[in-house]
C-alpha positions as a Markdown table, in Angstrom:
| # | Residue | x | y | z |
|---|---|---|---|---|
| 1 | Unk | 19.8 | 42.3 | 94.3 |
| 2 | Unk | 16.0 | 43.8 | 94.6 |
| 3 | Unk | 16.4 | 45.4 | 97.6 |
| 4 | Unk | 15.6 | 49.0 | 98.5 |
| 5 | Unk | 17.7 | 51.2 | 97.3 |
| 6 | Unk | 19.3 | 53.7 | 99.5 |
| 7 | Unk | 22.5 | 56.3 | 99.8 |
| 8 | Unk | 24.4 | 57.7 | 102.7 |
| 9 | Unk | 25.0 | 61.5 | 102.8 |
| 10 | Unk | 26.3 | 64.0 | 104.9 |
| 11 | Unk | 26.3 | 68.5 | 105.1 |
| 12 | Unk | 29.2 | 69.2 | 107.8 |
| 13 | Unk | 28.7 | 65.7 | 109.4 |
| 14 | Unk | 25.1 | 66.2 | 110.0 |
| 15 | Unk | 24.4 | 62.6 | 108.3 |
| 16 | Unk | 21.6 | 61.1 | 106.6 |
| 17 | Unk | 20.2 | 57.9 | 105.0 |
| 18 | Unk | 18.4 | 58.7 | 101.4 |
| 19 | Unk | 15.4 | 56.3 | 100.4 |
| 20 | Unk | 14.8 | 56.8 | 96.6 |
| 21 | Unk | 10.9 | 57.1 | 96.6 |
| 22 | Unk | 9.6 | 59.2 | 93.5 |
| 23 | Unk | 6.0 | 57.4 | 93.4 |
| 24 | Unk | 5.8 | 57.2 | 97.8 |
| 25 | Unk | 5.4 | 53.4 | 97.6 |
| 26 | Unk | 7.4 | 52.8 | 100.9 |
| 27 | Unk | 5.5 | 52.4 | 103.8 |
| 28 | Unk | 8.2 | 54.8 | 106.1 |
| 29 | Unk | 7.2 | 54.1 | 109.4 |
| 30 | Unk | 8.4 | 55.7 | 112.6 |
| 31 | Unk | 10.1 | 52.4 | 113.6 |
| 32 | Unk | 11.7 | 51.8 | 110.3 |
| 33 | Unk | 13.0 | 54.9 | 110.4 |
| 34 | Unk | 14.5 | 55.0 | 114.3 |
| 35 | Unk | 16.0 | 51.4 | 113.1 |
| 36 | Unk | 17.8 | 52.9 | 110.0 |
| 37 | Unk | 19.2 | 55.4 | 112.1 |
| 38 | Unk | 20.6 | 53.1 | 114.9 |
| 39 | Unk | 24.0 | 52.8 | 114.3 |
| 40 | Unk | 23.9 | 49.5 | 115.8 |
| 41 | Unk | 21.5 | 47.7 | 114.5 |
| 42 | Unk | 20.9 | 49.7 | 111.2 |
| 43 | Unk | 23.2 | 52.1 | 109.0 |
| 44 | Unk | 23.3 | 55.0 | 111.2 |
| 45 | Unk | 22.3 | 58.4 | 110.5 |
| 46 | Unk | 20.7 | 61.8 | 112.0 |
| 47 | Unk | 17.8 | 61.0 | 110.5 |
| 48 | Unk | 15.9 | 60.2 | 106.5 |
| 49 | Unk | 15.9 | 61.9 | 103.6 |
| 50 | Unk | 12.8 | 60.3 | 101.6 |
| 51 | Unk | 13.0 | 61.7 | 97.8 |
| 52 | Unk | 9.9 | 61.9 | 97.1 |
| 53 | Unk | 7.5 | 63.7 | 94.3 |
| 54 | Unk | 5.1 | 66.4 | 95.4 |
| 55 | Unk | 2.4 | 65.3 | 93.5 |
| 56 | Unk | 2.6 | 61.9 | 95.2 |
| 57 | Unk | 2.6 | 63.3 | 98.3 |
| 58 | Unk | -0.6 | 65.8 | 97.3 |
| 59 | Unk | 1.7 | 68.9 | 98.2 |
| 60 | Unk | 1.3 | 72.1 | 96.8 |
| 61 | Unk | 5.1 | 73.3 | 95.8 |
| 62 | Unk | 7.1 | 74.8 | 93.1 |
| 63 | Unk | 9.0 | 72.0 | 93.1 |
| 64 | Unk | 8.9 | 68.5 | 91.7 |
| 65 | Unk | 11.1 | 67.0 | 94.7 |
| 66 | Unk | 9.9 | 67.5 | 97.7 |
| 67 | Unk | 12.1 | 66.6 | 100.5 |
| 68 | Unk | 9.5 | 64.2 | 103.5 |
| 69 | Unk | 12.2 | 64.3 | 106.2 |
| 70 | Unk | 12.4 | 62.4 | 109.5 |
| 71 | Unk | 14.4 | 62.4 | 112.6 |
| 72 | Unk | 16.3 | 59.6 | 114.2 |
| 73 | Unk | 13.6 | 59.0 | 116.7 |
| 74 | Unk | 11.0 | 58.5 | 113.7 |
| 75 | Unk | 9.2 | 61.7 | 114.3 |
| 76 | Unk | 8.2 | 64.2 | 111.1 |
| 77 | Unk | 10.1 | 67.1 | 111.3 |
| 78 | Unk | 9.5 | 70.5 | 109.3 |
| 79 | Unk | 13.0 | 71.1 | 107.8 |
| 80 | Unk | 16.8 | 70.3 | 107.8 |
| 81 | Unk | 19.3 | 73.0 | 106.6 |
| 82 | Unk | 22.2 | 70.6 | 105.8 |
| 83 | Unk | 19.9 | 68.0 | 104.6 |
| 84 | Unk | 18.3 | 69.8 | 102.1 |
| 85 | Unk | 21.4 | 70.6 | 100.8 |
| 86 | Unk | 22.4 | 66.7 | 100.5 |
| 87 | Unk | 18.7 | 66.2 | 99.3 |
| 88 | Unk | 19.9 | 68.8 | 96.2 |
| 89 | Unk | 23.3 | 67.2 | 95.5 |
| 90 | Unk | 21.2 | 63.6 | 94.8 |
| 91 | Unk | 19.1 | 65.4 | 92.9 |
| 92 | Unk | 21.9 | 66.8 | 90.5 |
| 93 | Unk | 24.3 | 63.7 | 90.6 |
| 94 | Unk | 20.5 | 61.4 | 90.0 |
| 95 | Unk | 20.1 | 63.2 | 87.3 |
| 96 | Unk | 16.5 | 64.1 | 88.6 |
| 97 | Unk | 17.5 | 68.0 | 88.9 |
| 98 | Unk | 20.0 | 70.1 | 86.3 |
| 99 | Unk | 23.3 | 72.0 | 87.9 |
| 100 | Unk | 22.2 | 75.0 | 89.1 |
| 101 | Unk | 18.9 | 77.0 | 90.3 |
| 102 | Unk | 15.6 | 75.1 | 91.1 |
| 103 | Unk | 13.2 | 74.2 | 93.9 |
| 104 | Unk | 12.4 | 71.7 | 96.8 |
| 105 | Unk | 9.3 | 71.6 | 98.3 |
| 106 | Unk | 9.3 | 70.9 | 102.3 |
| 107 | Unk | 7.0 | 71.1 | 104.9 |
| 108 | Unk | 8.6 | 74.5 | 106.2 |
| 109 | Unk | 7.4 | 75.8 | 102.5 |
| 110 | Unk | 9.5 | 75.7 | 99.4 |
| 111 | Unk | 12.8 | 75.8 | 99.5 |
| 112 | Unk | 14.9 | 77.9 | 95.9 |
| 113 | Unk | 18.4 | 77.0 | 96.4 |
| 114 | Unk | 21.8 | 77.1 | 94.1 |
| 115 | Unk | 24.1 | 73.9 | 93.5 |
| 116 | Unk | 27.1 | 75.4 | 92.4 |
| 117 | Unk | 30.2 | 73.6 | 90.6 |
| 118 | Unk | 31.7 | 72.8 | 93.2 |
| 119 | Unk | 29.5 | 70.6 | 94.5 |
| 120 | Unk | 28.3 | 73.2 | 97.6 |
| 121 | Unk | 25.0 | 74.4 | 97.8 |
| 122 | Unk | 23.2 | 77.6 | 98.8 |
| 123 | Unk | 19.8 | 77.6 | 100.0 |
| 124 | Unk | 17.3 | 80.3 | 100.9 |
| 125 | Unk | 15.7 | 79.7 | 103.9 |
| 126 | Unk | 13.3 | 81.5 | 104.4 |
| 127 | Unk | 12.6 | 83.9 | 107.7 |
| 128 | Unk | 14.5 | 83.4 | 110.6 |
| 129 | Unk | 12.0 | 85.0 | 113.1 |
| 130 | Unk | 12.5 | 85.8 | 116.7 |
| 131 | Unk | 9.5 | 85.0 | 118.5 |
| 132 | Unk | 11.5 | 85.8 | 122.4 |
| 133 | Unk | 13.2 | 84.2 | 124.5 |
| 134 | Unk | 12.9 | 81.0 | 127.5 |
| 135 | Unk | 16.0 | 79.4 | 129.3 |
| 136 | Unk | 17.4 | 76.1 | 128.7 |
| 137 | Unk | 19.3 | 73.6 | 131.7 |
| 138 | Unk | 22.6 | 71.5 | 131.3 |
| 139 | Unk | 23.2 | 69.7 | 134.4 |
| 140 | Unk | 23.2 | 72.5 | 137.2 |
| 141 | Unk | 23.6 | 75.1 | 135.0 |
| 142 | Unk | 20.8 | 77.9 | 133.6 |
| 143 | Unk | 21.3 | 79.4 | 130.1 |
| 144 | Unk | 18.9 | 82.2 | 128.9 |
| 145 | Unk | 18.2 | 81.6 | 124.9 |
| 146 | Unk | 16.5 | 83.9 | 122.2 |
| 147 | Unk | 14.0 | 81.5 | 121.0 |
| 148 | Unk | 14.4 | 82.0 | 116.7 |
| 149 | Unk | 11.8 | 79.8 | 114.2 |
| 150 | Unk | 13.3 | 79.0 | 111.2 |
| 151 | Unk | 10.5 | 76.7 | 109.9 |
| 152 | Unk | 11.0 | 74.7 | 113.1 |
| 153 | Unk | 11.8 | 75.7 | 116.7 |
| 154 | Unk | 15.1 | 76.7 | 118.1 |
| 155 | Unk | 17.1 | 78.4 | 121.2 |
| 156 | Unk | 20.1 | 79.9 | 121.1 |
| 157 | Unk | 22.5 | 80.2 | 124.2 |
| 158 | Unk | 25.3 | 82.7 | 123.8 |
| 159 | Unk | 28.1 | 81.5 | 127.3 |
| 160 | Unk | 30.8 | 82.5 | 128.1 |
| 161 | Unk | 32.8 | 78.8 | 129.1 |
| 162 | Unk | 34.5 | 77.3 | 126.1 |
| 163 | Unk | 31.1 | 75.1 | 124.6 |
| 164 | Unk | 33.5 | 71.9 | 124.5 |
| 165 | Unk | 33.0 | 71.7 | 128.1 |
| 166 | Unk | 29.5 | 71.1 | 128.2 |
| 167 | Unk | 27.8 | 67.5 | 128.0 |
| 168 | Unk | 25.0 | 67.3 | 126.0 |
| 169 | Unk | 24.9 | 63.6 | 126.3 |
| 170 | Unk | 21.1 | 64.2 | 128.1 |
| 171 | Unk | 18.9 | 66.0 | 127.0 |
| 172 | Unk | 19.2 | 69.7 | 128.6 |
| 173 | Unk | 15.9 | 70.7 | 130.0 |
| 174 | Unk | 13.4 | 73.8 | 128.7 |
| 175 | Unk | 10.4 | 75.1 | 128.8 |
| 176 | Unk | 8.3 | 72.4 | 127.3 |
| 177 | Unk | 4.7 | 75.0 | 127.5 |
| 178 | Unk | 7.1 | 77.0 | 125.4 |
| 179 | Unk | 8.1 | 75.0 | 123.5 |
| 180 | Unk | 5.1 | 72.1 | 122.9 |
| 181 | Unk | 6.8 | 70.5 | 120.2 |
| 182 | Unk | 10.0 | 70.4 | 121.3 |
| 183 | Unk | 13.1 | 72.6 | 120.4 |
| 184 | Unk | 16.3 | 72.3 | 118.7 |
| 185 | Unk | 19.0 | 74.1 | 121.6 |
| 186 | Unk | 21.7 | 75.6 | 120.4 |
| 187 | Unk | 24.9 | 76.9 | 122.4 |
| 188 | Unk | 27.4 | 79.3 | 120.7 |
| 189 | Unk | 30.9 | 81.2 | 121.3 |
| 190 | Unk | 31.5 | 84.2 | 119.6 |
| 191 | Unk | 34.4 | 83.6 | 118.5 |
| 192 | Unk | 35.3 | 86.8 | 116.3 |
| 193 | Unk | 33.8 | 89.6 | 114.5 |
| 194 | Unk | 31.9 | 87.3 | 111.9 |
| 195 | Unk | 32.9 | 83.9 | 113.3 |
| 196 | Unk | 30.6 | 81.9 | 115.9 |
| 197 | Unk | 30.9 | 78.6 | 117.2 |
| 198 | Unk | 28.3 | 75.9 | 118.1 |
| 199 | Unk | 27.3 | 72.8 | 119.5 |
| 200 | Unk | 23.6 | 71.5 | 119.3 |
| 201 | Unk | 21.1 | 69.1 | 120.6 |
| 202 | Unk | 18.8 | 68.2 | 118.2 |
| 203 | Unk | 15.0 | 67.2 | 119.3 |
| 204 | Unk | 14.2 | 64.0 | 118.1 |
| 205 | Unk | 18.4 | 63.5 | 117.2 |
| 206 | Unk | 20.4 | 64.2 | 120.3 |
| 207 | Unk | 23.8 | 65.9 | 120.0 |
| 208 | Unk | 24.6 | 66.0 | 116.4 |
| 209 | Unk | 27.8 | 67.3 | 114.3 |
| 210 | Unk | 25.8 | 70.1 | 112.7 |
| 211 | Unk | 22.2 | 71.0 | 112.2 |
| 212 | Unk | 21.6 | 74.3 | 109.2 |
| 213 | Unk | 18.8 | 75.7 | 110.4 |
| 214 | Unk | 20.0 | 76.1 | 113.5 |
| 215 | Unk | 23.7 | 77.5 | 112.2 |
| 216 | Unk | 20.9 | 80.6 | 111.0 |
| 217 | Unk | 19.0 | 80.9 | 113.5 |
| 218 | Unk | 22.4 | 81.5 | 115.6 |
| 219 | Unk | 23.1 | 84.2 | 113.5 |
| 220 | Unk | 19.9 | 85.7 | 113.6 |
| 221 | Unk | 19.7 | 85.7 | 117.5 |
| 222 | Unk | 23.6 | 87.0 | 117.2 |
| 223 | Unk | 21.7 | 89.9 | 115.0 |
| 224 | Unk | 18.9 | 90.6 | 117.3 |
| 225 | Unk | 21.4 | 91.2 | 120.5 |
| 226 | Unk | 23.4 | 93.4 | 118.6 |
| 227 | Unk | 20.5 | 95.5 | 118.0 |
| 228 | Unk | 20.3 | 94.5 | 114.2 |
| 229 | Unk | 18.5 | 92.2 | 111.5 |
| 230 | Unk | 20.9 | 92.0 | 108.7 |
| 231 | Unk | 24.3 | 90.9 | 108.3 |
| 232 | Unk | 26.8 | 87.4 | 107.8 |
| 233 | Unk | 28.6 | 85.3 | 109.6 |
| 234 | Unk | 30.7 | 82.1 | 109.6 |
| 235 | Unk | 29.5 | 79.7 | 111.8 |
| 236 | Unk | 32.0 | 76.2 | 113.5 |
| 237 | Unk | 30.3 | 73.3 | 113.7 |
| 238 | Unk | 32.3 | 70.2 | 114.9 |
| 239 | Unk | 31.7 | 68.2 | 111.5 |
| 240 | Unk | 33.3 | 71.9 | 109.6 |
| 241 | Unk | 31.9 | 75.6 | 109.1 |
| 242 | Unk | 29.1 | 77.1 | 106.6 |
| 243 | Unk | 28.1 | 80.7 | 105.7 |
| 244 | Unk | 24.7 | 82.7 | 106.8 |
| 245 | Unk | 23.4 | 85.6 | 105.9 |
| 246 | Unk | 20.4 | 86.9 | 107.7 |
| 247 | Unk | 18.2 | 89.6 | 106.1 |
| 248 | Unk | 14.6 | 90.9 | 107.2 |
| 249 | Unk | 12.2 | 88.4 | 105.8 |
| 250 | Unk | 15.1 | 86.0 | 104.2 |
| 251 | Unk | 18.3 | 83.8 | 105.1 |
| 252 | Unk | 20.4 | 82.0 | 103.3 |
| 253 | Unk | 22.9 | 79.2 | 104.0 |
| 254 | Unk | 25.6 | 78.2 | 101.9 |
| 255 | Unk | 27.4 | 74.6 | 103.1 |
| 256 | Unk | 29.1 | 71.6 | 101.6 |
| 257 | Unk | 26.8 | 68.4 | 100.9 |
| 258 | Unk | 28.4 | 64.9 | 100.3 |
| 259 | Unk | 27.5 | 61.4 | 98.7 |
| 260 | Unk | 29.6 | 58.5 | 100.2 |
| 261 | Unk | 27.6 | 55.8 | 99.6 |
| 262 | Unk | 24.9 | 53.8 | 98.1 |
| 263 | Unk | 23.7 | 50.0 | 98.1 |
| 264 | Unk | 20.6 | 48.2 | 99.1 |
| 265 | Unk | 18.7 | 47.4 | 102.0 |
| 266 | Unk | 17.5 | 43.7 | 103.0 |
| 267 | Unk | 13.8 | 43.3 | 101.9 |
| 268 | Unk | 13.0 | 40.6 | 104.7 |
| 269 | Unk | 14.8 | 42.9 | 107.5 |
| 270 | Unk | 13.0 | 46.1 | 106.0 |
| 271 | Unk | 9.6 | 43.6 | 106.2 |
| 272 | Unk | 10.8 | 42.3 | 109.6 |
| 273 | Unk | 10.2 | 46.1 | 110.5 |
């Protein structure tokens, strides 16, 4: 056909289109990737997964892949815990990257992470840090949050209502001289000793299934009001559940990743672009 080739991918529902792009020949703009995205007018996604070399990009990683990620809205973003892991599992299945331990570069900083056999993937994550705390707004109601950066900005709001019952539909309003660059907001149940559950709204995104980094840096902010920096925990998205572990200095998330499809897309609609 000689289109562009692309796949569809998903980690606990958090989807994503993946654009093939060792030698970063595509010209990825903002509105090319906000029309992918549309799940009207394009394929529909969370946001782009651009697979990418780090030489061609001039970045300095470990790794030969480095993941050039993008929201829904176009925008750059720093990382993606549930697409990196969908980033690994094309690597493997592309042949591009062996079964097992390697690297992906991304702009958070490298990234060492573990596909195992089944098809799952664990990847280090690097700090969770707690850098304090600001309040977040849905509707009429207030939520107080421990602001946590796990390569890109989140808050975490423990309540005490069922989380179903909120509507994230808007964006819920914060502290944006707190948070300049917007922030990933994150509102959790604890559910039982070792189980949390979440809903997020994801800057750039909107309400999304799941989001990784932000599964850890509920965790970490679950941690840090317990009076501690290390332990695990299952975290319940609405697309499923992963595993965290939070240590000083280090986190790790372990999660399914999934390929369900692949194809083409149009030259002269990508052009129109």
């Amino acid at each position: 056909m000689g289109g562009i080739e692309f796949l569809k991918g998903h980690g606990t529902q958090n989807d994503f289109v993946i654009l093939p792009d060792p030698a970063a020949r595509l010209d990825l703009t903002p509105a090319r990737v906000a029309a992918l995205c549309d799940r009207r007018r394009g394929l529909g996604a969370d946001g782009v997964l651009r697979v990418v070399r780090s030489a061609a990009l001039g970045e300095r990683s470990a790794g030969e892949w480095f993941m050039d990620y993008r929201n829904a809205d176009g925008s750059v973003a720093e990382m993606c815990g549930n697409g990196v892991r969908v980033f690994a599992r094309y690597l493997t299945e592309a042949g591009l990257a062996g079964t097992g331990e390697f690297t992906i570069g991304t702009r958070a900083g490298d990234r060492p992470l573990v596909v195992h056999p089944d098809r799952s993937v664990t990847v280090h994550m690097g700090p969770a840090t707690i850098t304090g705390s600001s309040v977040t707004t849905v509707g009429e109601a207030a939520f107080s949050g421990v602001a946590v950066d796990v390569g890109n900005p989140h808050l975490v709001s423990f309540v005490d209502d069922d989380v179903d019952v909120l509507d994230l539909e808007k964006q819920p309003a914060y502290d944006g001289e707190y948070f300049p660059e917007g922030v990933n907001l994150e509102f959790v149940n604890a559910v039982d000793e070792g189980v949390l559950r979440m809903r997020v709204h994801e800057r750039g995104v909107g309400e999304t299934r799941s989001c990784g980094t932000g599964t850890v840096a509920v965790v970490a902010a679950a941690l840090h009001l317990a009076g501690t920096d290390t332990g695990s925990s299952v975290v319940r998205v609405p697309g499923g559940q992963v595993e965290v572990t939070v240590a000083p200095g280090e986190s790790m998330l372990t999660g399914p990743a999934e390929i369900v499809a692949r194809g083409e897309l149009d030259e002269s609609w990508w052009a129109r672009l």
